[in-house]
C-alpha positions in Angstrom: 12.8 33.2 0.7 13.6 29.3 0.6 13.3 28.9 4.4 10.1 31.0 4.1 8.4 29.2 1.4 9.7 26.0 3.2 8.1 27.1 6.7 5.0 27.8 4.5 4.5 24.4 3.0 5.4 22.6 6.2 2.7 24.9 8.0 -0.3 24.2 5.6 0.9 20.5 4.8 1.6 18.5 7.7 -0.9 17.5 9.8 -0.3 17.5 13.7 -1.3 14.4 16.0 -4.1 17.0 17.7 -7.5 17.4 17.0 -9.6 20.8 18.0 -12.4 20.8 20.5 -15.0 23.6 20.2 -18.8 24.6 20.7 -21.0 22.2 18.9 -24.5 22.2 17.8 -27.3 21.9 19.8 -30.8 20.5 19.6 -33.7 21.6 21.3 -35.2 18.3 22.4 -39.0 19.8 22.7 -38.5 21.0 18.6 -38.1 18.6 15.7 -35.2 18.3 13.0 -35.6 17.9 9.6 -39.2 18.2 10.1 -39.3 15.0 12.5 -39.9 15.7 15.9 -36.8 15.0 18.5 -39.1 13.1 21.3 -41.3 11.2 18.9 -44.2 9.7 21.5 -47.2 7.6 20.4 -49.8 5.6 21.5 -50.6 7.9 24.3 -51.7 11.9 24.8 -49.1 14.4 25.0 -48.8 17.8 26.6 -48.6 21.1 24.2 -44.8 22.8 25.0 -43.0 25.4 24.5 -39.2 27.1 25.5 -36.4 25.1 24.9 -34.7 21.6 26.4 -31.6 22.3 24.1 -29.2 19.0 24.4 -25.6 20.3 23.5 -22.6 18.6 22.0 -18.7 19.5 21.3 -17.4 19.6 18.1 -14.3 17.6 16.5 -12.1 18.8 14.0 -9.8 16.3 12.8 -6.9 16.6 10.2 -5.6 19.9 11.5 -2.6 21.4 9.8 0.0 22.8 12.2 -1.1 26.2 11.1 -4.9 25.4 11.7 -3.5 24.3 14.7 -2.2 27.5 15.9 -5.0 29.3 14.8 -7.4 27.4 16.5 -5.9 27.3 19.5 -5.5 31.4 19.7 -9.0 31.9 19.2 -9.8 31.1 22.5 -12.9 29.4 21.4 -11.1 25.8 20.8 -9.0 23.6 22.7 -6.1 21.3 21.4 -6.3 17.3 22.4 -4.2 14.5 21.3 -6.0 12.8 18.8 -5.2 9.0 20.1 -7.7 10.5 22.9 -10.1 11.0 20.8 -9.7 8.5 17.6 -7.5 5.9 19.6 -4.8 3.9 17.8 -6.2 0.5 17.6 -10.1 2.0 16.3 -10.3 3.1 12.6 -13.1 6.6 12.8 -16.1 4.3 11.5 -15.4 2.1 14.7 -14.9 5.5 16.9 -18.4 6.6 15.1 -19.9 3.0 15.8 -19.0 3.0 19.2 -20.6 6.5 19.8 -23.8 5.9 18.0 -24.2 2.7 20.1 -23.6 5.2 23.1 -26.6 7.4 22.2 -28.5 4.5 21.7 -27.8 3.7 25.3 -28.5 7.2 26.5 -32.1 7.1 24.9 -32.9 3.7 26.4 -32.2 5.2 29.9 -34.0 8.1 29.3 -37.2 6.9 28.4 -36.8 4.4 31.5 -36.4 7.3 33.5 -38.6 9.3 32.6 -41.1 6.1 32.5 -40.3 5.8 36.3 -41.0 9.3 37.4 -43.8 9.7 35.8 -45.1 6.4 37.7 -45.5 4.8 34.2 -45.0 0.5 33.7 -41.6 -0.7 32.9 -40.2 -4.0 33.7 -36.9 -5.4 33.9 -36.0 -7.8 32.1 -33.0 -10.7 30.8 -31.1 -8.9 27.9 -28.2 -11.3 26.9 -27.5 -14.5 28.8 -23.6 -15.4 28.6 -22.8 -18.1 26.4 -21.3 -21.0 29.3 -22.5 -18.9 31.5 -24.3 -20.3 35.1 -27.4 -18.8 34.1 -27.0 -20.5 30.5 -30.3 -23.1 30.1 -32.2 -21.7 33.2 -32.6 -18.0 32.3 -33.5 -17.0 28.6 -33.7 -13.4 27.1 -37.3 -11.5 27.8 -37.5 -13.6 30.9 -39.5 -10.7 33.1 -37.3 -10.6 36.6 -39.5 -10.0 39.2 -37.5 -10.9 42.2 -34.0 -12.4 43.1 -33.6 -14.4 46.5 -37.0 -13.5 47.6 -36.0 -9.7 47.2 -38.3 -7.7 44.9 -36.3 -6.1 42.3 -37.0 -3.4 39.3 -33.8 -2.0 38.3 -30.6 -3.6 36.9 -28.3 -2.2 39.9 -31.0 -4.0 42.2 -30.5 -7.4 40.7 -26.7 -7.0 40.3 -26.6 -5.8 44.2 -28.7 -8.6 44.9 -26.5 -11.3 43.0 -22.9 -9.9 44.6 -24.2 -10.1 47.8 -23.7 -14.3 46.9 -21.2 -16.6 46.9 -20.2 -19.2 44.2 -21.6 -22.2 44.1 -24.7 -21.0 46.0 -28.3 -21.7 45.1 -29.9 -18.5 43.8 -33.8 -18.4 43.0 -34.9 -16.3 40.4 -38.8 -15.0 40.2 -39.6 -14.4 36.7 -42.3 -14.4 34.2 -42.0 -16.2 31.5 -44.9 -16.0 28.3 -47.2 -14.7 31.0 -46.8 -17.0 33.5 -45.1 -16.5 36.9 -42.1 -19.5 38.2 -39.3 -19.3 39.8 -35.7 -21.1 38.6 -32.9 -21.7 40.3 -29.1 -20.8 39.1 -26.2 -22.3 40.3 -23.5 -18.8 40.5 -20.5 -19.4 39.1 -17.4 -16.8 39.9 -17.0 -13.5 38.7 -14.0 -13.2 36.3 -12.5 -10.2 38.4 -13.4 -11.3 41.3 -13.7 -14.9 42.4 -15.0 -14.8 45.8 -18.0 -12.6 44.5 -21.0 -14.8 42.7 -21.2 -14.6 39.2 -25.3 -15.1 37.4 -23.8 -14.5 33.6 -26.7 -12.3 32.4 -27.1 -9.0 31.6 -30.9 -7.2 32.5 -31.8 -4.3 31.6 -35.2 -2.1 31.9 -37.7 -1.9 29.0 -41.1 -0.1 28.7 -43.6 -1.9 30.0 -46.5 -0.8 28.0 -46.6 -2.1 24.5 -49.2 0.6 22.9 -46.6 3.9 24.0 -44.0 4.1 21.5 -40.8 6.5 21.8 -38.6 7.2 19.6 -35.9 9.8 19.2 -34.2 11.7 16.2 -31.3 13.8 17.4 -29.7 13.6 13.7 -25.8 13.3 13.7 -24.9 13.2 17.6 -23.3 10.4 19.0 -22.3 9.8 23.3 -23.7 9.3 26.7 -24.3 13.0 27.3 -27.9 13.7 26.2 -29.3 11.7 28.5 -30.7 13.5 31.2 -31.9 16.1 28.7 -34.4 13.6 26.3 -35.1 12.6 29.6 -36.8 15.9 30.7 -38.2 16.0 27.4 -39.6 13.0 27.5 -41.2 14.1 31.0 -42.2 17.4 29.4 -44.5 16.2 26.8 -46.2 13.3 28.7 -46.6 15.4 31.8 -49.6 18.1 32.4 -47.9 22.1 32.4 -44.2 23.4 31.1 -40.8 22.3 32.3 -39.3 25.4 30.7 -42.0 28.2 32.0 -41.1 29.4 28.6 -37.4 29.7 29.1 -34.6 28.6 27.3 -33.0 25.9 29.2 -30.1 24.4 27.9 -28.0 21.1 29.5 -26.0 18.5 29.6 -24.9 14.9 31.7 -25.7 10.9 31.5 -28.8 9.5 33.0 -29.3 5.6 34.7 -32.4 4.1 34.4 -33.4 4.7 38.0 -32.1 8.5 37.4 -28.9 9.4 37.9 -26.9 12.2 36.4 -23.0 11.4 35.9 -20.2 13.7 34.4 -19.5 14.2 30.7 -16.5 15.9 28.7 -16.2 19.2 27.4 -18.3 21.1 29.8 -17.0 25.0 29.1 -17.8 24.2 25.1 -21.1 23.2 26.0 -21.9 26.0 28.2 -20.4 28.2 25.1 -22.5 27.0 22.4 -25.6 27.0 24.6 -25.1 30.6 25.2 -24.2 31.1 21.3 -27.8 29.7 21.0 -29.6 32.1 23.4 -29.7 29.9 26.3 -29.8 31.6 29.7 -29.7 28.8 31.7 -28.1 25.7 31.7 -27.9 22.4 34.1 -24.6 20.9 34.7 -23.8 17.6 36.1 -22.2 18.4 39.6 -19.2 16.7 39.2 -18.8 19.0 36.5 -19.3 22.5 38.4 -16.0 22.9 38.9 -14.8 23.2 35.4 -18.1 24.9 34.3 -17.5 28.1 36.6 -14.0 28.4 35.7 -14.7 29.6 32.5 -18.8 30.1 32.2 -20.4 32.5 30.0 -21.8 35.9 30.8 -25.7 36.2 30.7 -25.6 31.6 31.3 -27.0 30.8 35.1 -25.3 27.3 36.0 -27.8 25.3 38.0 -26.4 22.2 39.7 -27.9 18.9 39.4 -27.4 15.2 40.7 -30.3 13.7 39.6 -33.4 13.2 37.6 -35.4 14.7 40.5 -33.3 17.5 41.3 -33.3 18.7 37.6 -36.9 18.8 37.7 -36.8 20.6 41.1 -34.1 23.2 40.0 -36.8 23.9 36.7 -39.8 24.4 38.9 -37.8 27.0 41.7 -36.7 28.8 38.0 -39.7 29.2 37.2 -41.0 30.4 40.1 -38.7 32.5 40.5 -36.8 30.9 43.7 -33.0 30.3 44.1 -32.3 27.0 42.3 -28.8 25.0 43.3 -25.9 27.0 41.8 -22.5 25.7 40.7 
């Protein structure tokens, strides 16, 4: 009875050094929560929609007792991580929390520049910070407009950072920019790059902004934090500003990063995602391709897993759905 009781306290006491991943919540990005629409857009017409652009997230649960542990891991509905690979050592939650809102942040400012894009829309790329020290320190300033680098016309941030690397140190670089309306160029001196000395080195960091002051969007996706709901405020953002229906009507759930000129990249916890979107009522999801792997190996019944590598071909594999075509399968 001793040893039992013991077992018992041990069991329902003492916390493990694992935290459970599971099916988290997810948020149709065409709806609203808590009465505020997801995709808030003003300052220009928007399109009537209905179906469902449902971003999806994975759950954390933290603080697990060793029995919680075993429990959760026998359901078969949540997996067991280390929690220094979620919470690491040398971060306090708040900072882990920080660092993912900052993340989302991120995500929503690529997705409304790529959506901007597509949809043939202004956006201009700009100066964001400028190093302190740095080459570009007294020449550049943040807002500058960057219009082109060495003569090449550039519009994205990989553009000017090719552009820059394709330099030496020490070299004369002219910058086109605009600056309170009116068009110069300046010339930087590069300096070299900390990781790499025989690469140039500008010191600033651009980014892409909306180019049109009177279109406002904003985004309310309540608690969620991450990269990973890029690509799907993205198509959102697309949806209402766009003539017709991404969804057909359909339940489309998804998941994966977006760049500013598009790109979908990986994210984490693929086979809880595809879970909870099913859960939800989903019945068809798009999933990153360097995540197909993982997602067939363990993908819902009833959940068609449609491949995508970019912007483009999300909106591609939508129209062939709805149309009733083959779309690209995992």
């Amino acid at each position: 009875m001793l040893v039992f009781v013991a077992l018992l306290l041990v069991g329902t006491s003492v916390q493990v050094p694992y935290v459970a991943l599971g099916p988290g919540p997810t948020v149709n990005t065409l709806g609203e929560v808590d009465k505020t629409p997801v995709v808030d857009i003003q300052g220009a017409p928007t399109d009537p929609t209905t179906g469902h652009l449902n971003l999806t997230t994975v759950s954390v649960t933290d603080r697990l007792s060793l029995f919680q542990s075993i429990g959760m891991w026998m359901s078969g509905t949540y997996t067991l991580e280390p929690r220094e690979k979620v919470f690491p050592p040398d971060q306090t939650a708040d900072q882990v929390r920080q660092e993912n809102q900052q993340q989302m942040t991120g995500s929503e400012d690529s997705a409304t520049i790529a959506a901007l894009r597509h949809l043939g829309r202004p956006t201009k790329l700009v100066v964001g910070v400028v190093a302190d020290g740095g080459p570009a320190t007294g020449v550049l300033r943040p807002g500058d407009q960057v219009v082109a680098v060495a003569g090449t016309p550039v519009s994205t941030s990989a553009q000017m950072q090719a552009a820059v690397r394709g330099r030496v140190p020490k070299s004369q670089l002219p910058v086109e920019i605009v600056r309170d309306g009116v068009r110069q160029t300046v010339t930087v001196t590069l300096g070299s790059r900390p990781d790499d000395p025989k690469v140039g080195y500008l010191g600033v960091t651009p980014e892409v902004v909306n180019g049109d002051p009177s279109l406002k969007i904003d985004y309310n996706v309540g608690d969620i934090g991450g990269p990973s709901a890029g690509m799907m405020l993205s198509l959102a953002v697309i949806d209402r500003l766009s003539p017709g229906e991404l969804t057909h009507g359909k339940f489309i759930a998804g998941t994966g990063t977006i760049t500013d000129d598009g790109q979908v990249g990986p994210i984490g916890g693929i086979t809880h995602k595809t879970r909870a979107a099913r859960d939800a009522g989903a019945t068809v999801f798009l999933v990153p391709d360097r995540n197909c792997a993982e997602a067939t190996g363990d993908a819902p019944d009833g959940l068609e897993l449609v491949k995508v590598t970019t912007l483009d071909s999300a909106l591609s594999a939508l129209d062939d759905i709805g149309a009733g075509r083959p779309a690209p399968h995992c």
